[in-house]
C-alpha positions as CSV (number, residue, x, y, z in Angstrom):
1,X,-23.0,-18.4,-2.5
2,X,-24.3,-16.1,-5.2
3,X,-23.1,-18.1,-8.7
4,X,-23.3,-15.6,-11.5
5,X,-23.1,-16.0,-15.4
6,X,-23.2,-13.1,-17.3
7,X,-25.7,-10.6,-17.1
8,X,-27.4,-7.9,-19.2
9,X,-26.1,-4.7,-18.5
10,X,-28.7,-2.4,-16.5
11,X,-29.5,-0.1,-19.3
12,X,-31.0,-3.0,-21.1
13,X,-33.4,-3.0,-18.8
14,X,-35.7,-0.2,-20.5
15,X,-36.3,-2.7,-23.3
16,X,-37.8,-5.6,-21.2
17,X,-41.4,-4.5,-20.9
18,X,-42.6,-3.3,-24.3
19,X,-46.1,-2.7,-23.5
20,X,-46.9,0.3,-21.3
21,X,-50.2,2.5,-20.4
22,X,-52.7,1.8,-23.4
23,X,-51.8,-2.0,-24.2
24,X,-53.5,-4.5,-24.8
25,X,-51.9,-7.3,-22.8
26,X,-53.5,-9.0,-20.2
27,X,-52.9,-12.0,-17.2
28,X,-54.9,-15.0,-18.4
29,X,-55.9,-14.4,-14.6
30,X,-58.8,-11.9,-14.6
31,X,-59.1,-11.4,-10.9
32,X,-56.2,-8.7,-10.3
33,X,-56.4,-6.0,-7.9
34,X,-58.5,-3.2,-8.0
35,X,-58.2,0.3,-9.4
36,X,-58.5,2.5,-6.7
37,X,-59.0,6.6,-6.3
38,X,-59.3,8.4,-3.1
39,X,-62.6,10.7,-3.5
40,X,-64.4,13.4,-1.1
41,X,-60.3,13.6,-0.1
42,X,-59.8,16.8,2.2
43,X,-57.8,19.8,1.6
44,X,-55.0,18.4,2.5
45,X,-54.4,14.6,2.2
46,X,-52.1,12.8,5.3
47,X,-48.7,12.0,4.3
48,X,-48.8,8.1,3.5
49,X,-52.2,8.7,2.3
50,X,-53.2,6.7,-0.8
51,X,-54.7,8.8,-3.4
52,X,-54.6,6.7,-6.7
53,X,-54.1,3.5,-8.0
54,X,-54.1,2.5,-11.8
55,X,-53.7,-0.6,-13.5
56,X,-51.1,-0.5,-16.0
57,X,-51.1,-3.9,-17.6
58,X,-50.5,-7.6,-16.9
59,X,-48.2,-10.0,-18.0
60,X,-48.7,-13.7,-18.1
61,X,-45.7,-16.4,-16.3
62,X,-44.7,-16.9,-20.1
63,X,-44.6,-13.3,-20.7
64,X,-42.6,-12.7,-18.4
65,X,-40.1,-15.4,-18.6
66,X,-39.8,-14.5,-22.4
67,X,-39.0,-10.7,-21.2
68,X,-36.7,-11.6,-18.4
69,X,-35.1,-14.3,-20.5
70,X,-31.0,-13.6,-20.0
71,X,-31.5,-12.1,-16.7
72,X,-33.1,-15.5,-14.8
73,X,-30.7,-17.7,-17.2
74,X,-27.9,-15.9,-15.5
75,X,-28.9,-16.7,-12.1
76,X,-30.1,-19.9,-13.0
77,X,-34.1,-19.0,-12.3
78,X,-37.5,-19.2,-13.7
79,X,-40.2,-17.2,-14.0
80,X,-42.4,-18.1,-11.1
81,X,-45.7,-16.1,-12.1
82,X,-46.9,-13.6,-14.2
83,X,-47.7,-10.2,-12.5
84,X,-50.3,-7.3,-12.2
85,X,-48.6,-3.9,-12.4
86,X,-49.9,-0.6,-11.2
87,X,-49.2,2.8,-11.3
88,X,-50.2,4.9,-7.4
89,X,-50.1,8.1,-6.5
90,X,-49.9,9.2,-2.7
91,X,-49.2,11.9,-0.4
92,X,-45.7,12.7,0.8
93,X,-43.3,16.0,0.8
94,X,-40.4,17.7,-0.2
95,X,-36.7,17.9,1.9
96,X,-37.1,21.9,1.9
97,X,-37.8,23.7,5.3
98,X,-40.2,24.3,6.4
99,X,-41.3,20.9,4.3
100,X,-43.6,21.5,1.4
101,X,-46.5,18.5,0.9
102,X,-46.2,17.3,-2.7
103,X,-48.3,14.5,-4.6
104,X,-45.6,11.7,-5.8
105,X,-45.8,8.2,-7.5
106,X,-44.4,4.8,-8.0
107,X,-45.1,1.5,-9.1
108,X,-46.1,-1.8,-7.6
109,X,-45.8,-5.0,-9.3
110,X,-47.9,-7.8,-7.8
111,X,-47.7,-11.2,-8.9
112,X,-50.6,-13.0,-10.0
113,X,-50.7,-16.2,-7.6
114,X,-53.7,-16.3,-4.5
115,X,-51.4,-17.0,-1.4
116,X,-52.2,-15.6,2.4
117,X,-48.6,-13.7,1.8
118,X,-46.0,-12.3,0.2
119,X,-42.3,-11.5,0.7
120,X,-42.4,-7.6,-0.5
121,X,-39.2,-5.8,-2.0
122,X,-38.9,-1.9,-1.9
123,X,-36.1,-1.2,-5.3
124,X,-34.9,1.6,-5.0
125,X,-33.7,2.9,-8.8
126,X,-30.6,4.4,-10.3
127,X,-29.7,8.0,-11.5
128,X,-31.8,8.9,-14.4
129,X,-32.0,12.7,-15.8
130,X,-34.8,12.0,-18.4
131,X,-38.5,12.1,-17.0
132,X,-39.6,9.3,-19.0
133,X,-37.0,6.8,-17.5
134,X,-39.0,6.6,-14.1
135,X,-40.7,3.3,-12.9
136,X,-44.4,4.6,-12.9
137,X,-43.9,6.1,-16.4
138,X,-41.9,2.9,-17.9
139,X,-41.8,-0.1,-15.9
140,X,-38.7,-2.0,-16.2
141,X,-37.3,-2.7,-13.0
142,X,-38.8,-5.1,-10.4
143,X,-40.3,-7.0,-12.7
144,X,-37.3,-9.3,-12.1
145,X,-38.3,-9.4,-8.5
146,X,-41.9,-9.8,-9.0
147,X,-41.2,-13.0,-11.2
148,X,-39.3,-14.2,-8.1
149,X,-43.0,-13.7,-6.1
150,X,-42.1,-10.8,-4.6
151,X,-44.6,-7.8,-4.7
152,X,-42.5,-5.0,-5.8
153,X,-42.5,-1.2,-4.5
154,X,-40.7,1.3,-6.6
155,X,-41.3,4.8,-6.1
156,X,-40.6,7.2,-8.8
157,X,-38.7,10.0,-6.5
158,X,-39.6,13.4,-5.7
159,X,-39.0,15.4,-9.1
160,X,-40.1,12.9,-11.0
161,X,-44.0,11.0,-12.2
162,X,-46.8,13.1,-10.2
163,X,-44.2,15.2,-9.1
164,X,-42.1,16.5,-12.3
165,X,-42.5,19.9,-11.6
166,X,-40.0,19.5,-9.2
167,X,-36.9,19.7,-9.2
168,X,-35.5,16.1,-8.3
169,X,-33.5,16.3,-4.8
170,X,-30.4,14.1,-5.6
171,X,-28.5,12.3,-3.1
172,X,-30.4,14.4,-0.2
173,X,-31.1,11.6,2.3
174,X,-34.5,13.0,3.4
175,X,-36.1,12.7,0.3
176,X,-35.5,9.2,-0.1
177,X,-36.4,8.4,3.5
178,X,-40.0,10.5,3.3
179,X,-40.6,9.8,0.2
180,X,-40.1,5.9,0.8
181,X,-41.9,5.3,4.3
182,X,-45.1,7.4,2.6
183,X,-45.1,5.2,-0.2
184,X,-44.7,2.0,1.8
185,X,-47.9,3.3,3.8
186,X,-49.4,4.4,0.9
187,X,-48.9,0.4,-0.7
188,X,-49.8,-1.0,2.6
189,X,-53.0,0.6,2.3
190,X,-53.5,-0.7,-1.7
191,X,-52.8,-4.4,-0.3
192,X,-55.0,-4.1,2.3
193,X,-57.8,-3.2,0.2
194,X,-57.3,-5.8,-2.1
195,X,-56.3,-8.6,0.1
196,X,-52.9,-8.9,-0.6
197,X,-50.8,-10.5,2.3
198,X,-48.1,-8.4,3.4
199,X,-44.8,-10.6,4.6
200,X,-41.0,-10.1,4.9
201,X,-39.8,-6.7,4.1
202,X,-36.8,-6.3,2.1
203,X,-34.9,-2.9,0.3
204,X,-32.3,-3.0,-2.2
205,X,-31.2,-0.5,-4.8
206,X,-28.1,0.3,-7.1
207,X,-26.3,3.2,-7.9
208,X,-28.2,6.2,-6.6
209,X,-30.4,3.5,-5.5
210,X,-27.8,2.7,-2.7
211,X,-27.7,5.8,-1.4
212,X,-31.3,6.3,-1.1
213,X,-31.5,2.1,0.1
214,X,-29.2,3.0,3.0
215,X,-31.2,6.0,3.6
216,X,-34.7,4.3,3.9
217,X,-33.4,1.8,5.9
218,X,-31.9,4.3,8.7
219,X,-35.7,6.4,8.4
220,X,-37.5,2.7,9.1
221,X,-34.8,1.8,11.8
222,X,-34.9,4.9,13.3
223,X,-38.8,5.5,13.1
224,X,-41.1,3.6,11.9
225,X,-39.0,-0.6,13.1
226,X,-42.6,-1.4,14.6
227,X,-44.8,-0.7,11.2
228,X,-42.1,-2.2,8.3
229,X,-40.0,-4.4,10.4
230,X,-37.2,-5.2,7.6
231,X,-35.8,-8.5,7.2
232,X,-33.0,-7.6,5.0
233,X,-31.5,-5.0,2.9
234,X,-28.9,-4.9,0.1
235,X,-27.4,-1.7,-0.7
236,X,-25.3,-1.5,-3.6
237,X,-23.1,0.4,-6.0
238,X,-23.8,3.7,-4.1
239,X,-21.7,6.5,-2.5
240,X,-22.3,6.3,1.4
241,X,-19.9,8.8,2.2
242,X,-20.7,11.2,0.0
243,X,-17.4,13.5,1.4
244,X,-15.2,10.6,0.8
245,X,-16.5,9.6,-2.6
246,X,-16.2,12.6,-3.9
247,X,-12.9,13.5,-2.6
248,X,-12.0,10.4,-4.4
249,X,-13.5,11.0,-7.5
250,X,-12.1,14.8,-7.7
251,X,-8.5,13.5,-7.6
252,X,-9.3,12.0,-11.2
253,X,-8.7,13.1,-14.7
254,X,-12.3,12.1,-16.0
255,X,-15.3,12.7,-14.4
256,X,-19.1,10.9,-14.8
257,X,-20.5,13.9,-16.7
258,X,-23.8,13.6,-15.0
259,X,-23.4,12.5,-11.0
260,X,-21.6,15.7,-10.1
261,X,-23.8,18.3,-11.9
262,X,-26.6,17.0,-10.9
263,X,-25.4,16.9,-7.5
264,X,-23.9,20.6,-7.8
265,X,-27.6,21.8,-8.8
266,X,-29.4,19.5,-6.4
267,X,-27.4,21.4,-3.3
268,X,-28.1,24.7,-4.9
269,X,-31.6,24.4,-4.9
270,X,-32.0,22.1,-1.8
271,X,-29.4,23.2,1.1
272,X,-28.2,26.4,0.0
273,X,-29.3,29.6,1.4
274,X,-28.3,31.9,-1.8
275,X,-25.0,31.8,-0.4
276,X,-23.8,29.3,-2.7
277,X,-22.7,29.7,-6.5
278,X,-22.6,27.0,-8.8
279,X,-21.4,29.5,-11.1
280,X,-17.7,29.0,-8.9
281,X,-17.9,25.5,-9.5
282,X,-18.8,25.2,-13.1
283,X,-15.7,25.6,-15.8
284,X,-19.3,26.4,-18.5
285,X,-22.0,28.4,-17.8
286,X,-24.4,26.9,-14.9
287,X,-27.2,28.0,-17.6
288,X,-25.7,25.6,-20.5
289,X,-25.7,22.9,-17.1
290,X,-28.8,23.6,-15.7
291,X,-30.5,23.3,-19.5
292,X,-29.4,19.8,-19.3
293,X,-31.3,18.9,-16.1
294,X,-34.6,19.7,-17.2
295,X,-35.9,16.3,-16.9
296,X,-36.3,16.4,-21.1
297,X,-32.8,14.5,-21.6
298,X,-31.6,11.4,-20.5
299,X,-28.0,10.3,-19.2
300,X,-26.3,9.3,-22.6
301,X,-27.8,12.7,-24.0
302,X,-26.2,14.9,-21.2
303,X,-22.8,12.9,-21.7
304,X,-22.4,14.0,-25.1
305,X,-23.2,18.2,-23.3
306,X,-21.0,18.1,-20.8
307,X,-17.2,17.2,-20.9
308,X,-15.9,14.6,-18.9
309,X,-12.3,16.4,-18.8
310,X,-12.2,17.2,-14.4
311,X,-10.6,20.6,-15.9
312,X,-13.3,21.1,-19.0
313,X,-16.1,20.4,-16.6
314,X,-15.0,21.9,-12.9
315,X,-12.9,24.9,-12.1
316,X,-9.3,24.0,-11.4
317,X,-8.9,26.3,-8.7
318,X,-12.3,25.7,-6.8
319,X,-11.0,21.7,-7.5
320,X,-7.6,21.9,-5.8
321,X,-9.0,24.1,-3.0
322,X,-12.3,21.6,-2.5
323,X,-9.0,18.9,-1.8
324,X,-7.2,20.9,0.5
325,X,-6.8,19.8,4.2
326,X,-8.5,23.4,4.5
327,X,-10.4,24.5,2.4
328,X,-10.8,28.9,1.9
329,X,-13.4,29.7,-0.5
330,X,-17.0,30.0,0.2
331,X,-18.2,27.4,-2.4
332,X,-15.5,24.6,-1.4
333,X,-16.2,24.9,2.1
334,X,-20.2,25.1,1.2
335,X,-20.0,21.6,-0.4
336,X,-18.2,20.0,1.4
337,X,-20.2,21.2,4.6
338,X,-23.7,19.4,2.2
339,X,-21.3,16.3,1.1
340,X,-20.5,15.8,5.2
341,X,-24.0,16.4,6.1
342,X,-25.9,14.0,3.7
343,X,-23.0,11.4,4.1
344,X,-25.1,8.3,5.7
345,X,-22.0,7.1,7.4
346,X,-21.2,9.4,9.8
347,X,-23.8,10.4,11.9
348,X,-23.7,7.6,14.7
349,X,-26.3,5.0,13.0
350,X,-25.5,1.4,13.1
351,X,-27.9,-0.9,10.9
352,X,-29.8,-2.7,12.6
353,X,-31.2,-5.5,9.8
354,X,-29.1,-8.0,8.0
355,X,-27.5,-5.5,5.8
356,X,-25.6,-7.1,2.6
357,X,-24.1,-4.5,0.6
358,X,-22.8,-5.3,-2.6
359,X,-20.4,-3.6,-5.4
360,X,-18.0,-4.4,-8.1
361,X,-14.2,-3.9,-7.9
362,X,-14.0,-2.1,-11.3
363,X,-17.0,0.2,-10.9
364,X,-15.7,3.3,-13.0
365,X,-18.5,5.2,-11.5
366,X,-18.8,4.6,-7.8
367,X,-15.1,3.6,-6.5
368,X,-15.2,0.3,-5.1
369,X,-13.8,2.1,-1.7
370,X,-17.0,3.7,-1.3
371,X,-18.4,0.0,0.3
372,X,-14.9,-0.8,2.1
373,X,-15.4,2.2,4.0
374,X,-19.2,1.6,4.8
375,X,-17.6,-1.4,6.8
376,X,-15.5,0.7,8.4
377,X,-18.2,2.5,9.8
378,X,-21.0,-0.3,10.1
379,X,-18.7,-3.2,11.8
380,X,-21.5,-5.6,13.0
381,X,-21.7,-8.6,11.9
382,X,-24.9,-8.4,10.6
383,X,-23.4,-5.9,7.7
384,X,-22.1,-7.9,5.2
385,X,-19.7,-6.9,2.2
386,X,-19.3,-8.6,-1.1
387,X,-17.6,-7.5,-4.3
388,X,-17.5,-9.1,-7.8
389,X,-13.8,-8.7,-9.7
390,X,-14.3,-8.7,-13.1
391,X,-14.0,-12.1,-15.1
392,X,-10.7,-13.0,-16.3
393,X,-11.7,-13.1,-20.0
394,X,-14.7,-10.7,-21.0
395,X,-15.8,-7.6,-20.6
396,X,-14.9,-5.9,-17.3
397,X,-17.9,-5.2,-14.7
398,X,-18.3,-1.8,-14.9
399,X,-21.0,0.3,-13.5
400,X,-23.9,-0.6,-15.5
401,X,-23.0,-4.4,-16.5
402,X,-22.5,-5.2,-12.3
403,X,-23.8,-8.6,-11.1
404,X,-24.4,-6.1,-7.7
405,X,-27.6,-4.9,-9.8
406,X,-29.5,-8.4,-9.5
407,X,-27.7,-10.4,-6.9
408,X,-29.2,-8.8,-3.9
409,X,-32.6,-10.7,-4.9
410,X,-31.0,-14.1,-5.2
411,X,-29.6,-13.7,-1.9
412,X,-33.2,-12.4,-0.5
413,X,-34.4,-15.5,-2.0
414,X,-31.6,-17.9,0.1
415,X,-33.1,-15.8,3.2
416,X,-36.4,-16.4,2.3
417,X,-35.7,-20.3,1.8
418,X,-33.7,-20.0,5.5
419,X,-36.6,-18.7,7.1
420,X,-39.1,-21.4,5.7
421,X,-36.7,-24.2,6.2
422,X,-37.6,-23.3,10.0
């Protein structure tokens, strides 16, 4: 049993490392892992390939129990160690066809103990909009993880860190799966170089971590079992069935006044064939929208932009037909044709790890119905479903404040003591 006081809310999380690229700060441990840079590379690098590795700073057990203060006192944890954290670079590629090879980057928290191995933990982050809210640019999450002695993997995404200049693919299940298995390689490689012991493999994300979660775990599953065998993964507070979710969340009043544009131009530019007009969809200009998505502004920014009125934001018409049992026009048959195909629940994959997802019941954002009917469609009992009601007094849990943000890593933690109790 998880037991759970309260918890920070997620977007606290930016403030709990203050030190970044340029400080100061440093392990009282001198003998991190190396900086690393690929030279005499060829033309054209190997996807997986590492290409760079930069140290970004180190913080010491106290430092990092000071930092992660009200997080660990809500789970009832300490601080184990204090951690190295790094900044690499690697070679993966784009969802487009044909696919296009592109330079990306992520972060990778290591802590700073000498043992023959460690349990690793690929997070998987969040929707963010602002470029500057990334892992590799500022490090926030997994340090929670790392302090538990896990090394920590987060890659940035595509459209975001190395690769900025493009535009990020959101909720397209390729990305996340490419993306992640080349950056596992490309961290592999990094551990091997400096000796780092690579142990149990576990994957957890939030939000439009989830999504991308459920997504890297059907890519490793489906490809690559032998090279990352995963222990266990934790999905949580994402929308699985993307058709479903969004069929739900289209029958409401108020809309998140980011998830759905971003979607809206992520489609355009990634599965349409110029045969698809945003412009249909849009109640505003798609220019006043697209403006927004730049990668310059951050969520809370874009909130205040975009109306979260269903009838300010979306065209009423395009709306109602979209939730027809048939839908006519081009652009509501169009998306729900991408919703269906990226959906992760519907195309005859069964998980194979122990899969815990995790949600809460009054998520405002992602409908709590989103993780009933991922059950529905993984029955084995090796997928596991568990959802936090809001306290009785207090604050509801609402999207960002969910206990489903942190609990997967206590729960990898009970695994971890299981295994060793062997």
């Amino acid at each position: 049993m998880i037991r759970i006081r309260s918890v920070m809310a997620c977007g606290a999380l930016a403030s709990l490392l203050a030190c970044a690229e340029g400080s100061k700060v440093e392990s009282v441990q001198p003998d991190r892992p190396a900086n690393y840079q690929l030279v005499d590379a060829p033309a054209q690098s190997a996807r997986g390939d590492l290409l760079e590795s930069t140290h970004v700073v180190s913080l010491s057990k106290e430092e990092v129990a000071q930092k992660l203060g009200p997080i660990l006192a809500g789970f009832k944890l300490e601080a184990k160690n204090g951690i190295h954290i790094y900044r690499v670079k690697y070679q993966t590629q784009t969802p487009a066809t044909p696919a296009v090879p592109v330079i990306a980057s992520g972060l990778m928290i290591v802590p700073d103990t000498k043992q023959a191995s460690y349990p690793w933990i690929g997070v998987q982050h969040g929707t963010v909009t602002s470029k500057a809210d990334v892992p590799s640019v500022t490090p926030a999450e997994g340090i929670f993880e790392a302090s538990q002695g896990f090394v920590a993997v987060l890659m940035d995404y595509i459209g975001y860190g190395a690769s900025s200049k493009v535009f990020h693919p959101y909720l397209i299940e390729k990305a996340y799966a490419d993306a992640g298995v080349d950056f596992l390689k490309a961290t592999y490689k990094f551990a091997d170089l400096n000796s780092i012991g690579k142990g149990p493999l576990f994957l957890k994300g939030y939000s439009e971590g989830g999504y991308a979660t459920l997504a890297l775990q059907k890519e490793i599953e489906t490809n690559h079992a032998k090279t990352f065998p995963l222990v266990a993964t934790a999905p949580s507070g994402g929308p699985y069935d993307l058709e479903a979710v969004a069929v739900e969340l289209l029958q409401r009043d108020t809309l998140h006044p980011v998830n759905i544009p971003f979607l809206v131009l992520s489609y355009t530019k990634w599965l349409s064939q110029n045969d698809f007009n945003p412009e249909a969809i849009f109640a505003l200009p798609t220019a006043n929208v697209s403006a927004l998505f730049t990668g310059q502004f951050n969520n809370d920014y874009i909130g205040t932009k975009i109306p979260t009125q269903n009838a300010a934001m979306l065209e009423a018409n395009l709306v109602a037909d979209f939730l027809s049992a048939e839908p006519q026009a081009n652009e509501a048959v169009k998306l729900r044709s991408y919703l269906k195909s990226q959906s992760l629940t519907n195309q005859g994959w069964q998980p194979r790890s122990t899969t815990l997802f995790f949600h809460c019941v009054d998520d405002e954002v992602v409908p709590v119905s989103a993780v009933k009917k991922a059950k529905e469609a993984f029955p084995g009992p090796n997928v596991v479903v568990t959802t936090f009601p809001s306290p009785a007094q207090g604050p509801q849990y609402k999207h960002g404040s969910c206990p489903a943000i942190f609990a997967p890593t206590v729960a990898f933690l009970d695994v971890l003591n299981k295994m060793s109790a062997k």
